[in-house]
DRENNU-261416 format. One record per residue (C-alpha): residue number from 1; residue in three letters; chain; x, y, z. Coordinates in steps of 0.2 Angstrom, whole numbers, plus 5000, padded with zeros to 4 digits. Layout:
REM residues N
+-----+-----+-------+------+------+------+
:   n : res : chain :    x :    y :    z :
+-----+-----+-------+------+------+------+
: NUM : ALA :     A :    X :    Y :    Z :
...
+-----+-----+-------+------+------+------+
//
This chain:
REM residues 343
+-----+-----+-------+------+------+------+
:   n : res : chain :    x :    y :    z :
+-----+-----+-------+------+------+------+
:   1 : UNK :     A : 5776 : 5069 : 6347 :
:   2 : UNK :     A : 5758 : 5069 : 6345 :
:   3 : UNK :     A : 5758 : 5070 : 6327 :
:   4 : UNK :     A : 5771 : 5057 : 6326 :
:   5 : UNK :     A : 5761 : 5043 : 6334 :
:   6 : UNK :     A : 5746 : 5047 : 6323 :
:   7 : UNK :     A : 5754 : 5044 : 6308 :
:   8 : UNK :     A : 5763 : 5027 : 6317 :
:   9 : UNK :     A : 5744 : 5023 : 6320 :
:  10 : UNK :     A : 5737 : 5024 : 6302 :
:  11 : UNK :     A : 5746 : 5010 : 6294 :
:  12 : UNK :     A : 5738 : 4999 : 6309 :
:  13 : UNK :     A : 5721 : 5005 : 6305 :
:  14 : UNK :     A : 5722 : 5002 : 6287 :
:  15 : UNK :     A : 5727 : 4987 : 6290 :
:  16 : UNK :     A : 5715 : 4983 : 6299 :
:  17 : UNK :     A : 5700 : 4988 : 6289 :
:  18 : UNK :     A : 5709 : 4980 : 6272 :
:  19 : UNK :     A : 5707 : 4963 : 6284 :
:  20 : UNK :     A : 5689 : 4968 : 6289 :
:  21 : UNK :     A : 5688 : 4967 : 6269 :
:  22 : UNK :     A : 5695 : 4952 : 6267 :
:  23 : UNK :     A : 5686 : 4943 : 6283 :
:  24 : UNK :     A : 5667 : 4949 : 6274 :
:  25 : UNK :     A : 5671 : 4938 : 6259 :
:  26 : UNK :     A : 5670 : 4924 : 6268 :
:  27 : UNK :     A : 5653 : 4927 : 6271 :
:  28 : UNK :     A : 5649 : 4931 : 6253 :
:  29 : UNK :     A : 5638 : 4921 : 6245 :
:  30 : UNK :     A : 5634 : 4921 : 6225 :
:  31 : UNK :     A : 5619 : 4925 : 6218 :
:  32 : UNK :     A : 5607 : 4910 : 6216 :
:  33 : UNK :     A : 5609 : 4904 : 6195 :
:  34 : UNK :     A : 5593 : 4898 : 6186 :
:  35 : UNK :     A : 5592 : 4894 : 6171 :
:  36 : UNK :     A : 5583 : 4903 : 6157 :
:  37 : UNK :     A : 5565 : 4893 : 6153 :
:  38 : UNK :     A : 5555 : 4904 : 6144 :
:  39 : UNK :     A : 5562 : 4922 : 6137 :
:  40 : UNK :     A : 5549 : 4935 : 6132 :
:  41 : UNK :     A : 5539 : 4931 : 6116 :
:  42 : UNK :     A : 5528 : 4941 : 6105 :
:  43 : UNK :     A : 5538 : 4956 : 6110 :
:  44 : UNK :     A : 5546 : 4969 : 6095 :
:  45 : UNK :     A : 5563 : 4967 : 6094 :
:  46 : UNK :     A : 5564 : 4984 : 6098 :
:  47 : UNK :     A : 5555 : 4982 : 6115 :
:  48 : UNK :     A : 5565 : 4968 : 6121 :
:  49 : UNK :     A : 5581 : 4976 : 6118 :
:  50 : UNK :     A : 5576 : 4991 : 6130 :
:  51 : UNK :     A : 5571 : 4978 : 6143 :
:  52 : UNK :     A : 5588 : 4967 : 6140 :
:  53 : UNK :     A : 5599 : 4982 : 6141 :
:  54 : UNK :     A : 5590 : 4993 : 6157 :
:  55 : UNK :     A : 5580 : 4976 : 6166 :
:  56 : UNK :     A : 5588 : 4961 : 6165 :
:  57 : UNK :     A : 5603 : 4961 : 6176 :
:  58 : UNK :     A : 5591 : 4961 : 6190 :
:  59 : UNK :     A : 5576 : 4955 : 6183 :
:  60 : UNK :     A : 5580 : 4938 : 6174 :
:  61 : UNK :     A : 5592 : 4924 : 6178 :
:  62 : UNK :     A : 5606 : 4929 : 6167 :
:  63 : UNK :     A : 5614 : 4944 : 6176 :
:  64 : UNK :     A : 5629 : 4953 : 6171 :
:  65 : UNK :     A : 5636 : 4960 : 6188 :
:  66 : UNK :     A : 5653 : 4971 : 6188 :
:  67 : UNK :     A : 5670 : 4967 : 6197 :
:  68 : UNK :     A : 5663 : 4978 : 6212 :
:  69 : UNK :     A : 5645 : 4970 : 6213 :
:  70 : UNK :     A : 5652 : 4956 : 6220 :
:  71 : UNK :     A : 5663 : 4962 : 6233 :
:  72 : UNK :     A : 5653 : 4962 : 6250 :
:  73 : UNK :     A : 5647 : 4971 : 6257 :
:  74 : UNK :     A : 5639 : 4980 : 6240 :
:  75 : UNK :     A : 5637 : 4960 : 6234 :
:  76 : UNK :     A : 5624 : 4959 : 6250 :
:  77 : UNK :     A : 5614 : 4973 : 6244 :
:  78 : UNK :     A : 5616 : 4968 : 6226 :
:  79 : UNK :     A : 5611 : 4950 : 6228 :
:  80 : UNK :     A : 5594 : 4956 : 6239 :
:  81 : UNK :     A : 5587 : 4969 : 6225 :
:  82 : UNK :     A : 5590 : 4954 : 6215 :
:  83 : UNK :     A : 5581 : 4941 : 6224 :
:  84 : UNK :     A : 5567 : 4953 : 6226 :
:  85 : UNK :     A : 5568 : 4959 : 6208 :
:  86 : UNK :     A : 5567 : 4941 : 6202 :
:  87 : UNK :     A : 5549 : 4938 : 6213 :
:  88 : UNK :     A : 5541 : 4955 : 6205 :
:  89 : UNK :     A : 5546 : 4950 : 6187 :
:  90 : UNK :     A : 5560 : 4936 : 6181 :
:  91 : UNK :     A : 5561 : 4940 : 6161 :
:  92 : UNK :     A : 5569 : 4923 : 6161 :
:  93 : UNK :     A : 5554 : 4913 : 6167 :
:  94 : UNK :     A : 5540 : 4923 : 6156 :
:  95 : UNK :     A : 5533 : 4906 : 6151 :
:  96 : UNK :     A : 5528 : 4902 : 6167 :
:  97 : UNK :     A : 5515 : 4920 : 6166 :
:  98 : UNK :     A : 5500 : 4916 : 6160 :
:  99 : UNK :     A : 5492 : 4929 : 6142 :
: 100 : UNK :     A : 5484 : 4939 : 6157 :
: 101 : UNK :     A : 5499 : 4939 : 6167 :
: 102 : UNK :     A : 5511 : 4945 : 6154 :
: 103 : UNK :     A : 5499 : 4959 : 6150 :
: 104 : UNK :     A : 5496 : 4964 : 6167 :
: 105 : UNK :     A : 5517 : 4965 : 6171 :
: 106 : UNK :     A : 5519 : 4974 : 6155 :
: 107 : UNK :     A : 5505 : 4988 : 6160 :
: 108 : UNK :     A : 5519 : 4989 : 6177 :
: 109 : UNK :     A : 5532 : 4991 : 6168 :
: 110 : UNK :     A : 5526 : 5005 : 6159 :
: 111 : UNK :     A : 5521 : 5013 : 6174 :
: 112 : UNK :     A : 5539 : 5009 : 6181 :
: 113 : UNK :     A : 5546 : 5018 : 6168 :
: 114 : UNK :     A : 5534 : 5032 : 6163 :
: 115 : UNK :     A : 5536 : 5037 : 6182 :
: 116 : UNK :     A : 5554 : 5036 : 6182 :
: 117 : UNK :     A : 5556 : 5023 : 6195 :
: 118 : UNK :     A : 5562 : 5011 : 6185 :
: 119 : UNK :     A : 5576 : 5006 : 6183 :
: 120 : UNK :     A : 5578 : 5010 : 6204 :
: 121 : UNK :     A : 5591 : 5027 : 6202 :
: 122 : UNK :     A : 5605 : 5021 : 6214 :
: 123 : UNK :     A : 5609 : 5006 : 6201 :
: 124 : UNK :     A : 5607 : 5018 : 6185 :
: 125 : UNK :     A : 5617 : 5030 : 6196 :
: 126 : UNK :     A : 5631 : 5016 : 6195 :
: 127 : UNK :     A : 5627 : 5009 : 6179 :
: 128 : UNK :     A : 5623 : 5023 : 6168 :
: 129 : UNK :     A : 5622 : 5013 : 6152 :
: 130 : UNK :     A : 5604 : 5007 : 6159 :
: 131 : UNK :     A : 5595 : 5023 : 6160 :
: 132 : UNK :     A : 5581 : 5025 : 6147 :
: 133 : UNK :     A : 5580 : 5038 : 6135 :
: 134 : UNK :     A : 5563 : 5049 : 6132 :
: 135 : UNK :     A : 5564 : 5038 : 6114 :
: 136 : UNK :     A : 5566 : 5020 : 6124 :
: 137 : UNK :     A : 5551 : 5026 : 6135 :
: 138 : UNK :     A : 5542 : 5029 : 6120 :
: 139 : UNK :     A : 5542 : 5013 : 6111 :
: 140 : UNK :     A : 5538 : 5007 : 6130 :
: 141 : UNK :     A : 5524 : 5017 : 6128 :
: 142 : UNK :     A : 5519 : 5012 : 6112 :
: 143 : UNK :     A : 5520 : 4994 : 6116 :
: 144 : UNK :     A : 5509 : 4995 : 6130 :
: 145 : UNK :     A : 5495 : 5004 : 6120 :
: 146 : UNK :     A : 5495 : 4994 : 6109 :
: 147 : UNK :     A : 5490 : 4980 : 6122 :
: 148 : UNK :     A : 5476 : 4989 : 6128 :
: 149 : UNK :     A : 5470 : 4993 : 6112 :
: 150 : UNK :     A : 5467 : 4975 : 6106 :
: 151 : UNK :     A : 5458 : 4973 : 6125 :
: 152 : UNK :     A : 5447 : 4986 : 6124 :
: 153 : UNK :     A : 5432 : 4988 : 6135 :
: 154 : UNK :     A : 5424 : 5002 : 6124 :
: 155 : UNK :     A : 5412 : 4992 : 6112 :
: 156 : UNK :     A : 5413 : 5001 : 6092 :
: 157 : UNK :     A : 5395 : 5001 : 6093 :
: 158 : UNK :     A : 5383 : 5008 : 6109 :
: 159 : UNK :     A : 5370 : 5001 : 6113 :
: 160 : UNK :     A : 5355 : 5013 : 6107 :
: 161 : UNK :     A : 5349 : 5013 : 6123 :
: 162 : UNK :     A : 5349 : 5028 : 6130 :
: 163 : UNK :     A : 5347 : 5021 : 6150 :
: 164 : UNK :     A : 5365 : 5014 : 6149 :
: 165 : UNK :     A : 5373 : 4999 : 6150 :
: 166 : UNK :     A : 5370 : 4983 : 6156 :
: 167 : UNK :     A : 5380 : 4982 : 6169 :
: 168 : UNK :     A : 5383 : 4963 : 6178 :
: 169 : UNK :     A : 5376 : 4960 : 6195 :
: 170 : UNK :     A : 5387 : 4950 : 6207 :
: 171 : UNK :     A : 5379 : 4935 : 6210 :
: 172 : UNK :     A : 5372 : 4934 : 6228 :
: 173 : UNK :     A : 5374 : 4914 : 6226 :
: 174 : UNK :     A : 5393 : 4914 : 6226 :
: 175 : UNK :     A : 5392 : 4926 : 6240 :
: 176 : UNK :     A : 5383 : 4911 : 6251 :
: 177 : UNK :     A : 5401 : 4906 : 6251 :
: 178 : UNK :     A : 5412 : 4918 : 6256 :
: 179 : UNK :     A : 5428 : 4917 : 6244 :
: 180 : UNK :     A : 5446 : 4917 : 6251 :
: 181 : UNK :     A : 5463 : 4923 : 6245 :
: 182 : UNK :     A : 5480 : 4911 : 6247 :
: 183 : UNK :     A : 5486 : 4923 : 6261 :
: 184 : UNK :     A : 5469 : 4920 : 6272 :
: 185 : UNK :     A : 5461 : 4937 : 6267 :
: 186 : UNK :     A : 5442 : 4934 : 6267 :
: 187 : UNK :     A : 5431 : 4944 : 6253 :
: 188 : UNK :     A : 5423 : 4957 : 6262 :
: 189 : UNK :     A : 5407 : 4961 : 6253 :
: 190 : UNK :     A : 5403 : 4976 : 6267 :
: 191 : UNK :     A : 5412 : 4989 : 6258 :
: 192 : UNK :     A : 5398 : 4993 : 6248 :
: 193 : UNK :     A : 5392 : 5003 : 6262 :
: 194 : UNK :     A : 5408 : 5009 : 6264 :
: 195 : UNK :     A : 5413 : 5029 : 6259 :
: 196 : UNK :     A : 5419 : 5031 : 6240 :
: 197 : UNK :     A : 5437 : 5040 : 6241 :
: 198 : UNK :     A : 5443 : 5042 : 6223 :
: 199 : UNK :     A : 5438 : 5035 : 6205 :
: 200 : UNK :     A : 5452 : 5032 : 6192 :
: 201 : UNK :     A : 5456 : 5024 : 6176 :
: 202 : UNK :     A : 5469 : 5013 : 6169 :
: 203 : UNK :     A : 5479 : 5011 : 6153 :
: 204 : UNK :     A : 5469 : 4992 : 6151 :
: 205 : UNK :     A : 5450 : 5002 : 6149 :
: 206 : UNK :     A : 5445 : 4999 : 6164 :
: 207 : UNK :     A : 5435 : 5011 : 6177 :
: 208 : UNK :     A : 5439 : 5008 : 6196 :
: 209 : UNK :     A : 5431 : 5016 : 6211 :
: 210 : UNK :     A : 5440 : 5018 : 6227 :
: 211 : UNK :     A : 5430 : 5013 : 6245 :
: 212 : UNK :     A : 5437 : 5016 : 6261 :
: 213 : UNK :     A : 5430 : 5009 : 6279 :
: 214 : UNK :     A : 5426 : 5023 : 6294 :
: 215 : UNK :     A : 5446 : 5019 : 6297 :
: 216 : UNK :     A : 5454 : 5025 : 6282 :
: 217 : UNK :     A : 5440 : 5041 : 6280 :
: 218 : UNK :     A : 5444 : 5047 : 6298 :
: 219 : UNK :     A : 5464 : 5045 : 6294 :
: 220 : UNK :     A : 5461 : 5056 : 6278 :
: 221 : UNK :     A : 5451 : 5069 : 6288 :
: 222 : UNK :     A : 5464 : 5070 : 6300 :
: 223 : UNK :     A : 5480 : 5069 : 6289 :
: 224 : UNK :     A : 5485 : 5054 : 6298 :
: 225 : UNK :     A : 5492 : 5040 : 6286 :
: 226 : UNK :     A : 5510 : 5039 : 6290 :
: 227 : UNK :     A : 5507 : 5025 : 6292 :
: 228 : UNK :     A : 5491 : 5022 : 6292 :
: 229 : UNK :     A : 5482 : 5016 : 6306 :
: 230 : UNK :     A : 5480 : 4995 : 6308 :
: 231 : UNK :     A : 5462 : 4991 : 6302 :
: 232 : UNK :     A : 5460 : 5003 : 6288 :
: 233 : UNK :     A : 5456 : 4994 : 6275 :
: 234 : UNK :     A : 5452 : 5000 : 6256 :
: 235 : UNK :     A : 5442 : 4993 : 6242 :
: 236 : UNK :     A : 5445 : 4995 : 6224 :
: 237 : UNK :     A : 5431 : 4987 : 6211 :
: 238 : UNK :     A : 5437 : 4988 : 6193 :
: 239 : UNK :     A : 5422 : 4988 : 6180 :
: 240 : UNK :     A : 5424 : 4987 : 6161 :
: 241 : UNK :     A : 5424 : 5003 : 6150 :
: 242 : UNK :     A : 5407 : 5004 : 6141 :
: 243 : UNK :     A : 5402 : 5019 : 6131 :
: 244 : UNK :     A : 5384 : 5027 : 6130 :
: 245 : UNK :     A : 5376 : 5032 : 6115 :
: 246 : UNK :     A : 5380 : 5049 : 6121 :
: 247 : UNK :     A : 5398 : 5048 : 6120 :
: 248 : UNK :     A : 5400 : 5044 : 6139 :
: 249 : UNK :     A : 5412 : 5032 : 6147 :
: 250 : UNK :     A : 5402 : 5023 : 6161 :
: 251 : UNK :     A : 5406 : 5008 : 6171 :
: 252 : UNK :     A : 5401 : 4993 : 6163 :
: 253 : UNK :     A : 5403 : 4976 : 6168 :
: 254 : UNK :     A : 5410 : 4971 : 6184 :
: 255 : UNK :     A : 5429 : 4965 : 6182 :
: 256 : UNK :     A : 5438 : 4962 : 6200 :
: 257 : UNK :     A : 5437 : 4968 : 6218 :
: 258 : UNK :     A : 5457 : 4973 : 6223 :
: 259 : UNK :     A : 5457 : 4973 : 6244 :
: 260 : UNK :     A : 5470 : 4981 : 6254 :
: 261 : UNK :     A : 5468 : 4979 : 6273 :
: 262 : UNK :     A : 5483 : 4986 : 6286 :
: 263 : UNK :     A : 5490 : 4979 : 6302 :
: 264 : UNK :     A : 5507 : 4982 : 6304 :
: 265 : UNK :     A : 5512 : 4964 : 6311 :
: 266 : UNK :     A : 5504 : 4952 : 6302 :
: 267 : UNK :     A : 5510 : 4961 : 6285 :
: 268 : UNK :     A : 5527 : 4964 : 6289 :
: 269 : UNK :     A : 5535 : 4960 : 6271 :
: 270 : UNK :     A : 5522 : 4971 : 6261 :
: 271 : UNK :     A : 5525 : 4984 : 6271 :
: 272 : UNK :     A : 5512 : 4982 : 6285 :
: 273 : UNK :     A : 5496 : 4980 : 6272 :
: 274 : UNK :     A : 5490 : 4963 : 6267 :
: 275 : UNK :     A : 5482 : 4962 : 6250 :
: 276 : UNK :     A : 5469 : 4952 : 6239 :
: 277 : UNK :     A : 5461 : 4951 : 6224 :
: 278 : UNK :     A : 5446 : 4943 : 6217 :
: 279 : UNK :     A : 5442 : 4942 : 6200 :
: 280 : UNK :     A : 5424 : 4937 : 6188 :
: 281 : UNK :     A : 5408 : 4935 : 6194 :
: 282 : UNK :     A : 5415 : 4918 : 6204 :
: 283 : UNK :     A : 5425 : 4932 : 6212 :
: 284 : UNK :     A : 5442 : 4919 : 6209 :
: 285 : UNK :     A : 5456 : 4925 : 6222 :
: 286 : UNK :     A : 5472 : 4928 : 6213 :
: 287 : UNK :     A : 5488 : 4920 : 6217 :
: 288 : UNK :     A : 5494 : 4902 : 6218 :
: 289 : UNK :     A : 5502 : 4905 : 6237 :
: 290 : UNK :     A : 5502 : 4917 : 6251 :
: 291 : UNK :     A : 5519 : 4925 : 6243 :
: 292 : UNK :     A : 5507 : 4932 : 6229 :
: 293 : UNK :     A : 5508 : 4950 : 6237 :
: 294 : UNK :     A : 5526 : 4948 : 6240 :
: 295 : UNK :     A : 5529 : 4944 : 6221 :
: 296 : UNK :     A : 5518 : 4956 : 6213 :
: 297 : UNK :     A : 5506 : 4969 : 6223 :
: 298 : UNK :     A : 5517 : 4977 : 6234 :
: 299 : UNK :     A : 5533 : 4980 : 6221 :
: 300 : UNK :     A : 5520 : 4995 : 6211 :
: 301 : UNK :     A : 5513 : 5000 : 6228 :
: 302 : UNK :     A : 5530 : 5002 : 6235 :
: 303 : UNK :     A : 5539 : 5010 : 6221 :
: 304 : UNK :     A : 5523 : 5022 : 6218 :
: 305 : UNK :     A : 5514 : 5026 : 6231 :
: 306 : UNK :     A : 5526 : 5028 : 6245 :
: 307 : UNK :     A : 5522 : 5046 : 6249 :
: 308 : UNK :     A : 5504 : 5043 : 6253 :
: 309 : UNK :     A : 5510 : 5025 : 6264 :
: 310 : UNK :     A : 5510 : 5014 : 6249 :
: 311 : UNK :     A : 5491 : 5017 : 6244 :
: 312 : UNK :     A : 5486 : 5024 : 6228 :
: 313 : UNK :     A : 5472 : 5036 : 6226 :
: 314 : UNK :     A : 5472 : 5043 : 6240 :
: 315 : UNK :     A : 5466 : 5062 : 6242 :
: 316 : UNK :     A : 5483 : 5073 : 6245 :
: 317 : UNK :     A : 5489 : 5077 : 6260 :
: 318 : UNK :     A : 5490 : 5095 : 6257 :
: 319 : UNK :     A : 5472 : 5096 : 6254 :
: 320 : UNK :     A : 5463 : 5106 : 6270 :
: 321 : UNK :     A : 5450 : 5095 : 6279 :
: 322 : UNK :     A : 5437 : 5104 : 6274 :
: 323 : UNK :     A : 5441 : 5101 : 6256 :
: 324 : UNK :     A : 5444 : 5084 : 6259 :
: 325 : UNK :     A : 5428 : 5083 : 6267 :
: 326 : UNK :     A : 5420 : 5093 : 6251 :
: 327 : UNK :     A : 5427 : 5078 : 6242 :
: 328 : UNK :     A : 5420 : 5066 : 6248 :
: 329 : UNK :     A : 5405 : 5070 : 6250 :
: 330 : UNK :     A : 5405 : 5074 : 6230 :
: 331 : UNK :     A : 5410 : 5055 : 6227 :
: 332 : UNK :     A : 5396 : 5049 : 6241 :
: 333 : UNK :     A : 5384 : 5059 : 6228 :
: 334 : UNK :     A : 5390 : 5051 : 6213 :
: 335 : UNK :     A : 5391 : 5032 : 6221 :
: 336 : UNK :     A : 5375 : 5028 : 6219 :
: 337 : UNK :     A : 5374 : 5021 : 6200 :
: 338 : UNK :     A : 5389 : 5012 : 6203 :
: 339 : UNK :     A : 5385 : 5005 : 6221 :
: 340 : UNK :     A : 5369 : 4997 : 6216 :
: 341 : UNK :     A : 5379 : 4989 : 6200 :
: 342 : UNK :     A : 5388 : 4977 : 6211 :
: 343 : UNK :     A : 5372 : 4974 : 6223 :
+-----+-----+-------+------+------+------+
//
């Protein structure tokens, strides 16, 4: 009798859910249609038709969604990677980017791809035909390199003097008035007595060395950076490639200082860090809003450095305090030459 009304019961309860179905469409919106303004130029034909066939159902304006994309609640989910896809890099509007700006998105991308996290695996899991073969990542690669060689840091010819470079002062004069981002984040010139806490270099020639305030040193001691503690706060100055007459890559003239600061309410879109960047020796803030961040930082940060709570270059985890400690002081002991460059 049991099993009798179970089996009665089951046509009710499919019933109902096939009319939960139904009821969500109601509440399913389309994704917003733009047109197309300015598709990517200057770009081999090859290139473009990786980025076309892997990028551009989420990343442009001219999406080609399946049947079952647009059933909610999928459509929900679907229609938000989009909207935040579109932010980070809209193929559609490449016009609208700046010669900088293009260079700079195309260096993600090939970090995107090279690290596999692009495009995201749960849509190539459901759209297979957008994976990238090792030959498509290739002519990504080749692409970007190809940027970076035409701006290149490292002159053909060194200077014979055998001191070093020249390497550019930041002017004390634009420091009387301190500069400030779209999103309220103030240049802090104290982090140049902050503690050095990794050195790396980029695809574009460039040299960046890594501060961290008493905060973000203390969290790395302890292990303790997920999350990171509000009021850390980490400094990145990004210096030009120059070559010695020695053969030695140094820092040479000083590019942009990239600031990271946490506090987990304020920042709550970027994943609890705010972010800023200012560039030249009139140390110009980047971005034309506060949304800046939304639209560009925190898509790499999110997608790449997760593990180590969306900050790059950050000592491993793994590593025993006393090794991290060892660390640091190593890159205290190399500071110097660069710390009195941006003096």
């Amino acid at each position: 009798m049991k099993h009798v009304k179970q089996i009665r019961i089951l046509p009710i309860v499919l019933l109902c859910i096939l009319a939960g179905f139904i009821a969500l469409q109601f509440f399913n919106a389309p994704i917003e249609q733009r047109l197309v303004t300015g598709p990517m130029k200057n770009v081999p034909k090859e290139v473009a038709q990786v980025l076309e066939r892997s990028c551009y159902d989420c990343h442009s304006n001219a999406q080609n969604l399946t049947f079952l994309d647009k059933l909610a609640p999928i459509s929900w989910i679907v229609n938000k990677d989009i909207r935040r896809a579109r932010e980070v890099m809209n193929f559609s509007e490449w016009d609208k980017l700046s010669e900088a700006e293009q260079k700079g998105k195309f260096y993600a991308i090939f970090n995107m791809v090279r690290s596999e996290k692009m495009p995201l695996p749960s849509y190539a899991m459901t759209h297979p035909g957008a994976k990238l073969s090792q030959k498509e990542i290739e002519i990504i690669k080749q692409f970007a390199l190809s940027l970076s060689k035409k701006d290149s840091f490292i002159p053909a010819h060194s200077s014979p003097v055998e001191a070093g470079p020249k390497v550019e002062p930041l002017p004390t004069a634009v420091q009387a008035v301190v500069p400030v981002s779209p999103n309220g984040i103030s240049y802090n010139a104290d982090f140049k007595n902050w503690k050095v806490i990794g050195m790396s270099t980029l695809i574009d020639n460039s040299i960046r060395v890594i501060y961290g305030n008493d905060i973000v040193v203390k969290a790395i001691q302890e292990e303790n950076f997920h999350p990171w503690p509000d009021g850390s706060a980490v400094a990145k100055v990004v210096f030009k490639q120059t070559k010695k007459v020695n053969g030695e890559i140094v820092p040479g003239d000083f590019v942009n200082m990239q600031y990271m600061v946490k506090d987990g309410k304020e920042y709550t879109e970027t994943e609890g860090w705010g972010f800023a960047k200012f560039n030249g020796q009139e140390l110009k803030p980047t971005g034309k809003t506060a949304l800046f961040a939304q639209q560009s930082c925190i898509s790499c940060h999110r997608q790449l450095a997760e593990s180590t709570g969306y900050l790059f270059n950050v000592p491993p985890k793994v590593n025993s305090r006393k090794l991290i400690e060892q660390y640091l002081k190593t890159a205290q002991n190399e500071k110097s030459p660069i710390h009195t460059s941006i003096q």
